[in-house]
C-alpha positions as CSV (number, residue, x, y, z in Angstrom):
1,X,7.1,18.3,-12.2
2,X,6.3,20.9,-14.9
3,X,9.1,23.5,-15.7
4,X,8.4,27.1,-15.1
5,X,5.3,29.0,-17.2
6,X,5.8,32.3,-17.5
7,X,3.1,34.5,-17.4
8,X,1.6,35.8,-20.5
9,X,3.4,38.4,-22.7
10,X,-0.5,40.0,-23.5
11,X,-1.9,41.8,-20.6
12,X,-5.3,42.1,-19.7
13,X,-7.2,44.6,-21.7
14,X,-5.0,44.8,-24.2
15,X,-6.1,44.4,-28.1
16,X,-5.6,41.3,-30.0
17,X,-6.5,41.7,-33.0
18,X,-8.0,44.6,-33.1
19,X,-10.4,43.6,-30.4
20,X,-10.8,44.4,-26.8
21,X,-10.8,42.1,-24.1
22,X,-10.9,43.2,-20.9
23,X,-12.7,40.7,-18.9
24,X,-11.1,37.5,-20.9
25,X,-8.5,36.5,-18.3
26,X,-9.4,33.0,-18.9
27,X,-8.8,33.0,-22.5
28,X,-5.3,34.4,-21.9
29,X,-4.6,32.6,-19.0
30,X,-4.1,29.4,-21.7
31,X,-2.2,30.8,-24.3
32,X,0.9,28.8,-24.6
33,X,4.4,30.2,-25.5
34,X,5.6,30.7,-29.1
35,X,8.6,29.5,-27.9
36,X,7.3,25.9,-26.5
37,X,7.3,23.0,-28.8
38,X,4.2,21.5,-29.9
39,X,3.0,18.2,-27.5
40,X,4.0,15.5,-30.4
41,X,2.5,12.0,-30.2
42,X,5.7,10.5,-30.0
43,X,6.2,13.0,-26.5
44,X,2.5,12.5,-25.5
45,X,3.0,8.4,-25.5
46,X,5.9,8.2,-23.9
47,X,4.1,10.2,-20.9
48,X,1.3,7.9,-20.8
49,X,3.4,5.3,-20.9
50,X,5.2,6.3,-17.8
51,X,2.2,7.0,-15.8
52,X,1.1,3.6,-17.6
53,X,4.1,2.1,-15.6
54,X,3.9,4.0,-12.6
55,X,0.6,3.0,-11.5
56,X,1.5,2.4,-7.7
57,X,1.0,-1.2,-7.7
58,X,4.4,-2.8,-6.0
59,X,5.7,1.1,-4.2
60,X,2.4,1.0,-2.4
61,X,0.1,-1.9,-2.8
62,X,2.0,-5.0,-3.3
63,X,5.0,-3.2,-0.2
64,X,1.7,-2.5,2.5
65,X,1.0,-5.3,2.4
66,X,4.6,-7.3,2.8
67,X,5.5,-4.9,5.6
68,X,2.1,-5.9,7.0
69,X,2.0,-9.6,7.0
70,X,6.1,-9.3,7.9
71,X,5.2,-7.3,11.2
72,X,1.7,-9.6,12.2
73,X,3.9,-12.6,11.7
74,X,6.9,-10.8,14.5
75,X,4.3,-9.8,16.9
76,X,2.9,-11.4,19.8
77,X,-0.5,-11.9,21.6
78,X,-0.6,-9.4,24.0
79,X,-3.1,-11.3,26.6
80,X,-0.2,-13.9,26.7
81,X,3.1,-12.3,26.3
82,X,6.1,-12.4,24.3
83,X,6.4,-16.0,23.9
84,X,2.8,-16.6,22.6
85,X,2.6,-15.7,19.1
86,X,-0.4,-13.7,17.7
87,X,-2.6,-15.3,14.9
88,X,-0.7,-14.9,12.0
89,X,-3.7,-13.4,9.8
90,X,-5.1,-11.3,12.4
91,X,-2.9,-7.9,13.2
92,X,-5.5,-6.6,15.1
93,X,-4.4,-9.0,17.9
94,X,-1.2,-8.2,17.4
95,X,1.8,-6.1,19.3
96,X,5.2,-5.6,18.6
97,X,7.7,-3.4,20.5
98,X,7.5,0.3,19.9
99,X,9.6,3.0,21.5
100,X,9.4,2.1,25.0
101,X,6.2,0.2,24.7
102,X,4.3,-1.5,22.7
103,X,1.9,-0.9,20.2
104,X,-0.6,-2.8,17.8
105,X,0.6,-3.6,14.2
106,X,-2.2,-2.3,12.9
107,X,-1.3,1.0,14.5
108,X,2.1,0.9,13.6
109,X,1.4,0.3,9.9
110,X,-0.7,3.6,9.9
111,X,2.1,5.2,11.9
112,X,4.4,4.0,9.2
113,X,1.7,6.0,6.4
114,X,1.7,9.3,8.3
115,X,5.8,9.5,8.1
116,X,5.3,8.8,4.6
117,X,3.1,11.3,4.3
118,X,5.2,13.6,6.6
119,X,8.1,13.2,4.1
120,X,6.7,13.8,1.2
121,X,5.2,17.0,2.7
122,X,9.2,18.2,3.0
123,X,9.9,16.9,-0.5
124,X,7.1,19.0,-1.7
125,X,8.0,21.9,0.1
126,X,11.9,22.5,0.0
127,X,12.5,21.2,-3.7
128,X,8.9,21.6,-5.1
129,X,8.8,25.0,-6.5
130,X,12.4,24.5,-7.2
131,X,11.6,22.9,-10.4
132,X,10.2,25.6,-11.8
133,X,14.0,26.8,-12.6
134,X,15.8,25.1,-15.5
135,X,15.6,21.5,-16.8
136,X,15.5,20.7,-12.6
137,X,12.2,18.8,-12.9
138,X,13.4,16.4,-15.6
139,X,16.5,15.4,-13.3
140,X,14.3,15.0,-10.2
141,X,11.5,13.0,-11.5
142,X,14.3,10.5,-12.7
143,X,16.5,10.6,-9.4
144,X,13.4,9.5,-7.5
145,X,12.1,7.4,-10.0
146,X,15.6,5.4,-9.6
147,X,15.2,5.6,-6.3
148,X,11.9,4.0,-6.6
149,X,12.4,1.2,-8.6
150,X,16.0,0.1,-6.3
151,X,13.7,0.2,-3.4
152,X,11.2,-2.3,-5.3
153,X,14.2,-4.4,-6.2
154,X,15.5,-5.1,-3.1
155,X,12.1,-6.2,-1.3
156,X,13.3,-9.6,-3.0
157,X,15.1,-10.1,0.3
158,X,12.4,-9.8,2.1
159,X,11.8,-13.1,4.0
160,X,10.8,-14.2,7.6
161,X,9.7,-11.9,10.5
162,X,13.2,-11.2,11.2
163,X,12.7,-8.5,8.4
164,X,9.5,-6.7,9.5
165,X,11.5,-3.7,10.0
166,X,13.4,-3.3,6.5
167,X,10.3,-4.2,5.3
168,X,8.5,-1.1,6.7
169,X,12.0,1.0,5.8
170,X,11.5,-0.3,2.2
171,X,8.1,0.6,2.1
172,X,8.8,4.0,3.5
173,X,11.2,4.6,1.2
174,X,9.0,3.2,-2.2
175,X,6.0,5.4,-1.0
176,X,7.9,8.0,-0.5
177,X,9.9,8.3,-4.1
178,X,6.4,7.0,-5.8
179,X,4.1,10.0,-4.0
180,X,7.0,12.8,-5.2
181,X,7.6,11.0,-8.8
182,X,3.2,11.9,-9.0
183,X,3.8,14.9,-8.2
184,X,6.5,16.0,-10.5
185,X,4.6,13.9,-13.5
186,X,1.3,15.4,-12.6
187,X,2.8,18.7,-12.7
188,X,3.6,18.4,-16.1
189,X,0.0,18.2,-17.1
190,X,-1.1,21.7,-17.5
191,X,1.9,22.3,-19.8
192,X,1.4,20.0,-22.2
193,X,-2.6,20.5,-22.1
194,X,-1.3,24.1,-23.0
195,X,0.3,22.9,-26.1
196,X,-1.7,20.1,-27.6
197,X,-2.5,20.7,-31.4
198,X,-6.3,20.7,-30.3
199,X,-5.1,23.8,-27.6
200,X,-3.5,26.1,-30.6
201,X,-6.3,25.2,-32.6
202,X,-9.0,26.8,-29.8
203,X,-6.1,29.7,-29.7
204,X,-6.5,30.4,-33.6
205,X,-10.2,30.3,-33.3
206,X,-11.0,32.2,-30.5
207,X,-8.4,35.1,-32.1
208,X,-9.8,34.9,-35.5
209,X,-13.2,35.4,-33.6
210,X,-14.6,31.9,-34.9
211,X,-15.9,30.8,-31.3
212,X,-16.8,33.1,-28.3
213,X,-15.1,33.2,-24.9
214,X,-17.6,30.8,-23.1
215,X,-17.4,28.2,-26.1
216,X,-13.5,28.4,-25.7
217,X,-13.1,28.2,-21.8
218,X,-15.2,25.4,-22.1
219,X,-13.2,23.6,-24.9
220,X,-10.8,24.4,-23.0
221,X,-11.5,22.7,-19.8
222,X,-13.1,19.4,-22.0
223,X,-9.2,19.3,-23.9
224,X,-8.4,19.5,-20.2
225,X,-10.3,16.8,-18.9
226,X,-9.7,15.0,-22.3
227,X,-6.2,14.7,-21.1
228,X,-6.9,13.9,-17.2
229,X,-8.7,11.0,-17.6
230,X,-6.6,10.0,-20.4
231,X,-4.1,9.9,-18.0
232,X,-5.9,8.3,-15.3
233,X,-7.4,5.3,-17.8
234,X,-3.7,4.7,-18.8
235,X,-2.9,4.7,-15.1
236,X,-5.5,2.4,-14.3
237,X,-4.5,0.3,-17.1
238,X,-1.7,-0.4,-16.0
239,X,-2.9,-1.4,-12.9
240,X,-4.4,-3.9,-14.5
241,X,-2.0,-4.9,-16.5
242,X,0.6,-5.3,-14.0
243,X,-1.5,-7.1,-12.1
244,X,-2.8,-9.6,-14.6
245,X,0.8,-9.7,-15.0
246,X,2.1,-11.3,-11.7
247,X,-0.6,-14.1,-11.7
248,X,2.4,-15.4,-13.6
249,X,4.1,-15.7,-10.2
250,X,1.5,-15.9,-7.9
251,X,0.2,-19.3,-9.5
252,X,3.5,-21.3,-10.2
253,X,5.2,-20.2,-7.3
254,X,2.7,-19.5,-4.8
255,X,5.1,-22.0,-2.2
256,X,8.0,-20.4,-2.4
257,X,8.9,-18.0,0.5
258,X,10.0,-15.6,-1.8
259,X,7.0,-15.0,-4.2
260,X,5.7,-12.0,-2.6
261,X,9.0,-10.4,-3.6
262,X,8.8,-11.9,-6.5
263,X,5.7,-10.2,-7.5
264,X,7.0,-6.8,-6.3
265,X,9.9,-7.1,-8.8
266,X,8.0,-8.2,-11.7
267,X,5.7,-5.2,-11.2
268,X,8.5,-2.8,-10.5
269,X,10.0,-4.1,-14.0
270,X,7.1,-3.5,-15.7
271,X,7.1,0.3,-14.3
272,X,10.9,0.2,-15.9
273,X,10.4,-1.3,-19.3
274,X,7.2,1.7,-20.3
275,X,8.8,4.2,-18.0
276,X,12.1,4.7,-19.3
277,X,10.8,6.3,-22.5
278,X,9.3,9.4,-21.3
279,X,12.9,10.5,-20.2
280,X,14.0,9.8,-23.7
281,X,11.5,11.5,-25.3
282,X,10.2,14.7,-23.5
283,X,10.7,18.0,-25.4
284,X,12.6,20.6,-23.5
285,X,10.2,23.3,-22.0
286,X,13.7,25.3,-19.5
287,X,12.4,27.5,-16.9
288,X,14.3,30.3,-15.7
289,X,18.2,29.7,-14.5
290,X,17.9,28.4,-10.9
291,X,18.8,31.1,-8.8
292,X,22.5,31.0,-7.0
293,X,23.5,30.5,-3.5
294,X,21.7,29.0,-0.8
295,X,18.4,31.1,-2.4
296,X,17.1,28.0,-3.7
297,X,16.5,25.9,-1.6
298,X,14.4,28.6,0.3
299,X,11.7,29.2,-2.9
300,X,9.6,26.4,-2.0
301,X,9.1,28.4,1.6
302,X,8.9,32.0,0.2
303,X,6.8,31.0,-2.6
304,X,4.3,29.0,-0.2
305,X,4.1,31.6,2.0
306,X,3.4,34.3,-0.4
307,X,1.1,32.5,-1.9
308,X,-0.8,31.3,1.3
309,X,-0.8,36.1,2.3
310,X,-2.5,36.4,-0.6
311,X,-5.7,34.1,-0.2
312,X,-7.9,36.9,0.1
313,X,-7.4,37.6,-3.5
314,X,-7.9,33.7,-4.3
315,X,-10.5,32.7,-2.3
316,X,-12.2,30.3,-4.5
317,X,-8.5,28.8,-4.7
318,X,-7.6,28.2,-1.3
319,X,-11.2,27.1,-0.5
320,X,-10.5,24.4,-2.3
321,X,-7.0,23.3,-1.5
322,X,-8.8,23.4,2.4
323,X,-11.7,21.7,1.2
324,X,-9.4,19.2,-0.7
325,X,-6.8,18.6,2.4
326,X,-9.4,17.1,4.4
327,X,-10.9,15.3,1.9
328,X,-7.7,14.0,1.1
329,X,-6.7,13.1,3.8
330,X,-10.2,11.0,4.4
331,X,-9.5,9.3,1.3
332,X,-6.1,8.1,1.6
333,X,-7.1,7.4,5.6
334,X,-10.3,5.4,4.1
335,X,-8.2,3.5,1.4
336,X,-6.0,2.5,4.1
337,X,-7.8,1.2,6.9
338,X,-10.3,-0.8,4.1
339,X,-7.2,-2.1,3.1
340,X,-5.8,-2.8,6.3
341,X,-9.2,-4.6,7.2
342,X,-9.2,-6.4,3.9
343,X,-5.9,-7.8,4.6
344,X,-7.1,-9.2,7.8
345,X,-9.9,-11.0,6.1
346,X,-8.0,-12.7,3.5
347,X,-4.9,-13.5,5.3
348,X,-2.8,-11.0,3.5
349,X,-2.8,-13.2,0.3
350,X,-1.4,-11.3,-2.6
351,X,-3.3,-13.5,-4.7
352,X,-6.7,-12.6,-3.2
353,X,-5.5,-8.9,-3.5
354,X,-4.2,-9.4,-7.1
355,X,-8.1,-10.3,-8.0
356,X,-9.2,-7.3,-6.3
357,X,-7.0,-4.9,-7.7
358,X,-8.0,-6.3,-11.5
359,X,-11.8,-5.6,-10.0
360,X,-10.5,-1.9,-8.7
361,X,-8.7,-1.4,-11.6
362,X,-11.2,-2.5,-14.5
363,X,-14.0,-0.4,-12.7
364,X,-11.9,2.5,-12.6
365,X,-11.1,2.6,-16.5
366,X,-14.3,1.9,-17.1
367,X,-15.4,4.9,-14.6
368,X,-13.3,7.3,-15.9
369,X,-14.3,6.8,-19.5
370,X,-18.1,6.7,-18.6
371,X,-17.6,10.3,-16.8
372,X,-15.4,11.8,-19.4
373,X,-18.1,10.7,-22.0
374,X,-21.0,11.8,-20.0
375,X,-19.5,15.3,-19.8
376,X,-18.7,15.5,-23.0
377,X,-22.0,14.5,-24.4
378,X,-23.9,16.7,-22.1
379,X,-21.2,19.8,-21.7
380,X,-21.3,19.0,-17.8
381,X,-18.8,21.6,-16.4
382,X,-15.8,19.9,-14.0
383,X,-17.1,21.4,-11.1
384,X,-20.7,19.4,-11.3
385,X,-19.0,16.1,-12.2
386,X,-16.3,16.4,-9.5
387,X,-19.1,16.9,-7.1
388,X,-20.9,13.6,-8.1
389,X,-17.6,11.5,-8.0
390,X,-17.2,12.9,-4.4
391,X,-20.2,11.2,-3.1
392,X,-18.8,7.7,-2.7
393,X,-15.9,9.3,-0.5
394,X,-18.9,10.1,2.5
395,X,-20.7,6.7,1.7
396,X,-18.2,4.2,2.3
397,X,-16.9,5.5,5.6
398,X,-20.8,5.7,6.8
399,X,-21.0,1.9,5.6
400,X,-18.2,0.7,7.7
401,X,-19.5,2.8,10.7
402,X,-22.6,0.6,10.3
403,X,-19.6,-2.5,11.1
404,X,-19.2,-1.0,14.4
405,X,-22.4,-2.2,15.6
406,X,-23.0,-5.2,13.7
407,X,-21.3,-8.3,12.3
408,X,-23.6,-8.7,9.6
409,X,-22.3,-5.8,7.1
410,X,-19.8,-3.1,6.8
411,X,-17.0,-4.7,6.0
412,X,-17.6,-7.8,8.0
413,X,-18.2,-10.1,4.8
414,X,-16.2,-11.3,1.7
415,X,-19.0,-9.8,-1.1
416,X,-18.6,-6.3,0.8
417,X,-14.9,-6.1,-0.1
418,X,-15.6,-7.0,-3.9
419,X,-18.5,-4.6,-3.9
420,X,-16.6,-1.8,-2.1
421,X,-13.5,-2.2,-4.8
422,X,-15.9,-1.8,-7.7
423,X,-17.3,1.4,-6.2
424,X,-13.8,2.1,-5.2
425,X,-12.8,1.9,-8.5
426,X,-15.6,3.3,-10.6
427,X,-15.4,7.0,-8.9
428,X,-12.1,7.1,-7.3
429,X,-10.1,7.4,-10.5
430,X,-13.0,9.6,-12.4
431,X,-12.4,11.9,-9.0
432,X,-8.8,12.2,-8.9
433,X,-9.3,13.1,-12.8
434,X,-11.8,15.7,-11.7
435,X,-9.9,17.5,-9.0
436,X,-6.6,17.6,-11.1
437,X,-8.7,19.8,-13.8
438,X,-10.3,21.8,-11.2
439,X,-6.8,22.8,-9.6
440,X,-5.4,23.5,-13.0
441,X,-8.3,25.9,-13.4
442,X,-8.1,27.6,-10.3
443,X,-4.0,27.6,-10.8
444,X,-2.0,31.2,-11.6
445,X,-0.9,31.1,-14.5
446,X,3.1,30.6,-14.6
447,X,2.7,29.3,-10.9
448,X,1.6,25.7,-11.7
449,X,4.8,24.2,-9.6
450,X,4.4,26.8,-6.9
451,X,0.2,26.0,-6.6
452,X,0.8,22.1,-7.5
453,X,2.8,21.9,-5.0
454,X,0.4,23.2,-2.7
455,X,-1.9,20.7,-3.9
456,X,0.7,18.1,-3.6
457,X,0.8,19.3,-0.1
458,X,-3.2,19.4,0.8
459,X,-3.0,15.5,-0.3
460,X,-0.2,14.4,1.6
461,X,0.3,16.7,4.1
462,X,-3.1,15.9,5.6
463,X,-3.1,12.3,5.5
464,X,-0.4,13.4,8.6
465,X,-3.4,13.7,10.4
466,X,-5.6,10.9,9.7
467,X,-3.9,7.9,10.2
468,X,-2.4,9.6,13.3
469,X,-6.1,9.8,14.4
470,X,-7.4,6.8,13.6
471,X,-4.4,4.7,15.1
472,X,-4.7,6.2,18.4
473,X,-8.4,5.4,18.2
474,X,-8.0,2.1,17.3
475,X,-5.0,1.6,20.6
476,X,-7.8,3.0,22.5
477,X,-11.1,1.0,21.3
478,X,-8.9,-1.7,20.2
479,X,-11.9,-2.0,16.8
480,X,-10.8,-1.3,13.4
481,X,-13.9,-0.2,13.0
482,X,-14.1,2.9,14.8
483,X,-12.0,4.9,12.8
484,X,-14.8,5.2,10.8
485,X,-16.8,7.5,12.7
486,X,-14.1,9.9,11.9
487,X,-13.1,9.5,8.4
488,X,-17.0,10.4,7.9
489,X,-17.4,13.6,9.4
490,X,-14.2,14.6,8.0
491,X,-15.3,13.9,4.0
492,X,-19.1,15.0,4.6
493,X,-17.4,18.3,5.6
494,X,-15.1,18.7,2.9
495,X,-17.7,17.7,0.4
496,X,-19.5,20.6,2.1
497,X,-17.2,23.6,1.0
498,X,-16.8,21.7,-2.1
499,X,-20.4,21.8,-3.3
500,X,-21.1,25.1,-1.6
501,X,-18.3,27.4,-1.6
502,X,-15.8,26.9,-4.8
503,X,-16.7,29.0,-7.5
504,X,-14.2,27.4,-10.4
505,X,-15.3,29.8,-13.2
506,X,-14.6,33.1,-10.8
507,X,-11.6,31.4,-8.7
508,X,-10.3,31.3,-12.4
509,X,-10.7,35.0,-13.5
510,X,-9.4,35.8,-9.4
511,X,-5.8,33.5,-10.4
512,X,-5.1,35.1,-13.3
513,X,-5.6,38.7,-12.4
514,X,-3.2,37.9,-9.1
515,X,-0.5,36.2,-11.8
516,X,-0.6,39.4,-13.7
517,X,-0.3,41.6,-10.7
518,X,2.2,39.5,-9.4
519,X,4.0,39.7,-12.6
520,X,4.0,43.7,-13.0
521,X,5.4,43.7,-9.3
522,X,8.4,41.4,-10.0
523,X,9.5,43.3,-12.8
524,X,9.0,46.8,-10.9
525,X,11.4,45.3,-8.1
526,X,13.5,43.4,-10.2
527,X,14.0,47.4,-12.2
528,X,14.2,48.6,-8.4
529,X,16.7,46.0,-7.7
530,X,19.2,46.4,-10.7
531,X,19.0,50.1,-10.1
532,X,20.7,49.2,-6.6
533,X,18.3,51.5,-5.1
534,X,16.8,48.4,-3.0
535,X,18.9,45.6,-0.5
536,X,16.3,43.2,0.5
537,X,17.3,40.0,0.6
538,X,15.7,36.9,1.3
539,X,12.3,36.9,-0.2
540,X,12.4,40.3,-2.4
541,X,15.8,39.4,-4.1
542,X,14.8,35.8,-4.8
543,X,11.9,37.1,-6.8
544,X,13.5,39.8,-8.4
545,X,16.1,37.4,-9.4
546,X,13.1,35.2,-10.8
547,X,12.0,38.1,-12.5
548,X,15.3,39.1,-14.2
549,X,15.9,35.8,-15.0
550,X,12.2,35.6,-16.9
551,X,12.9,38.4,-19.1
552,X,16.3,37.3,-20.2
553,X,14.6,33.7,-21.1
């Protein structure tokens, strides 16, 4: 995750250059600190080459569905008891024992996503903003990067249904470390978007009064987006890559009891042989000194809750981060169950899902170049093209609700699952791209780790509640199916606010003018505070300590 940003040295309204500019929050909002390095292309490859290698094929794809097929193949028909297995590539007829009970594997694979989901939420918000401080972020992202990739390693012992249940621990686990390793990398996003040559370039420019303040914010926010779905192509690339990669196994080997491991190392060893350089190469960009005592490990809270007071003053902000929990969380819910429906149609073959994930991951390179080239051509702001990638997030549940009623489509036939993976593909990525630039927008400025966590939070945190749904709806109808009834509503409403109520140009102006108050309050309690005229502890000394520690950086 990105180290600390302090908040700019030139207030609002102040002259630069002998000019006044007392409405360009914006502009100032991006100036980057004389005292960060330039983004070098030596520092800017080695970070596409990590997010390159950590593309989420073994940690999530590749494990789901191990831990899947493991637990159909332990579980038993529930019509005819314990002794009469289930069909072995149908989990939907499957039960295996659960608590006290039992309960459907299908259910207990989504069960298995929402504690994933419900740890990552705790990552994100005990040791989150925590990496504002120091070189913290750089030491985190490679802990659970390690963590990651000895996870991935070990699923070569993986074998039999004996081992449904390390399976789902190691998938757990993988998941887990990969969704906190996106966060910390995506974090560091806006800070080297702040410091690109191209950036300092606008800077000079728009000082030496060259280009007005609408041309820059919207140079800006393209060098943004420029780096987004640069990002998200090399994601997807890898993707690709990786997976063109483990036909190698899949092929030769596709007898041997082990290959499925097999493919999850090879794919985990690609992540390692690109990933390894970005921890080599990044430039140091410190925050702060992390604060002493048991302080720390409290910021994440304090700074969440101060944040989440003060959302009458970012409206535009946290309308978003609402509108984007639930659509997240209908996402990641959708993406799921298709996959979880897919599996059960193709017998959980990992070659069958290798050749949809070279589909999925060729449409989404080539969708995130066609949108970044269709805004650039036509100066489409970010919010307009994240609206049109969100379309295909309301369509695809209402297409597998159509399932519920017939056999004859929504997801009942083989062509559905290739078509539904190219769509997948072709807006999903450009989407992700999309939102990332909008939250960046709509971000404080020398808050990114504080309101990236946030939105860290609003994706994972509220795919808690969706597959929680959708497996109790699915023990209850006992249909797959179903569960898309809800996953509609909840994205058609989500789209809703997103359309309708985020204004990204004034939620922009509205998060700088709050970092700048917030900033002249810290230092007025931090003077307060070394005066000893004030004792609050807790949340008060933890930012007056922040404070004190800025101005000695």
């Amino acid at each position: 995750m990105s180290i600390d940003e302090r908040a700019p040295t030139t207030p609002i309204g102040t002259a630069i250059n002998g000019q006044e500019f007392a409405n360009t929050t914006h502009a100032v909002s991006t100036r980057p600190e004389h005292d960060e390095p330039v983004v070098t292309r030596k520092e800017m490859w080695s970070y596409l080459l990590y997010v390159n290698g950590n593309n989420g094929n073994g940690p999530v794809y590749y494990s789901f569905t191990l831990f899947q097929a493991l637990a159909t193949s332990a579980g038993y028909n529930p019509k005819y008891g314990p002794e009469v297995p289930c069909n072995p590539f149908v989990s939907g007829n499957c039960v295996l024992p659960w608590a006290r009970g039992t309960k459907s594997v299908d259910s207990i694979v989504l069960i298995s996503s929402g504690l994933t989901f419900m740890f990552l939420t705790l990552i994100f918000t005990t040791i989150g903003s925590l990496a504002d401080y120091g070189d913290v972020s750089r030491w985190f992202l490679l802990g659970l990067t390690i963590i990651c990739w000895a996870a991935q390693y070990a699923s070569v012992a993986l074998v039999g249904p004996g081992a449904w249940k390390w399976s789902m621990a190691l998938y757990i686990i993988s998941a887990v470390s990969y969704g906190a390793t996106l966060m910390f990398y995506t974090a560091v996003f806006p800070r080297l978007a702040r410091n690109t040559p191209r950036t300092r370039e606008l800077h000079s420019q728009y000082d030496n009064g060259a280009i007005d303040i609408d041309e820059f914010e919207l140079e800006i926010s393209m060098e943004r987006n420029r780096i987004s779905n640069v990002m998200n192509i090399h994601s997807n690339l890898g993707y690709l890559f990786s997976f063109c990669l483990n036909l190698a196994v899949l092929f030769p080997l596709a007898n041997d009891p082990r290959v499925d491991g097999y493919t999850i190392v090879l794919s985990n060893s690609y992540w390692v042989i690109l990933g390894i350089w970005w921890f080599i190469f990044q430039k140091p960009r410190p925050g702060p000194p992390v604060p002493k005592g048991g302080k720390a490990i409290a910021i994440g809270w304090l700074q969440i809750w101060q944040a989440c007071r003060e959302w009458r003053k970012l409206p535009h902000t946290f309308f978003f981060l609402a509108a984007f929990f639930f659509l997240a969380d209908g996402a990641n819910t959708t993406a799921t169950l298709l996959v979880i429906i897919q599996n059960n149609q193709f017998q959980f073959s990992f070659l069958k899902n290798t050749y949809f994930g070279i589909v999925r991951s060729v449409a989404s390179v080539v969708g995130c170049t066609l949108f970044y080239l269709i805004q650039r051509r036509w100066k489409i702001n970010t919010k307009t093209m994240l609206c049109v990638t969100t379309v295909t997030t309301v369509l695809i549940p209402l297409w597998g609700m159509i399932g519920i009623w017939t056999t004859k489509i929504g997801f009942h036939n083989s062509w559905e699952f290739w078509v539904s993976n190219t769509i997948y593909g072709l807006f999903q990525a450009a989407f992700t791209a999309f939102a990332q630039t909008v939250m960046a927008e709509l971000t404080p400025h020398g808050y990114y780790n504080m309101f990236y966590g946030l939105f860290g939070i609003s994706n994972v945190a509220s795919s808690i509640i969706g597959p929680n749904v959708i497996q109790a709806i699915i023990d209850k109808r006992n249909n797959n199916w179903e569960g898309f009834t809800f996953l509609f509503a909840l994205n058609t409403v989500a789209c809703i606010v997103i359309w309708f109520f985020v204004d990204v140009k004034k939620g922009a102006k509205d998060a700088n003018a709050w970092a700048e108050d917030r900033k002249a309050q810290m230092e007025k309690e931090g003077a307060t505070s070394d005066a000893g005229s004030s004792t609050e502890g807790n949340k008060n000394d933890i930012l007056a300590d922040y404070s004190d520690k800025e101005k000695t950086s």
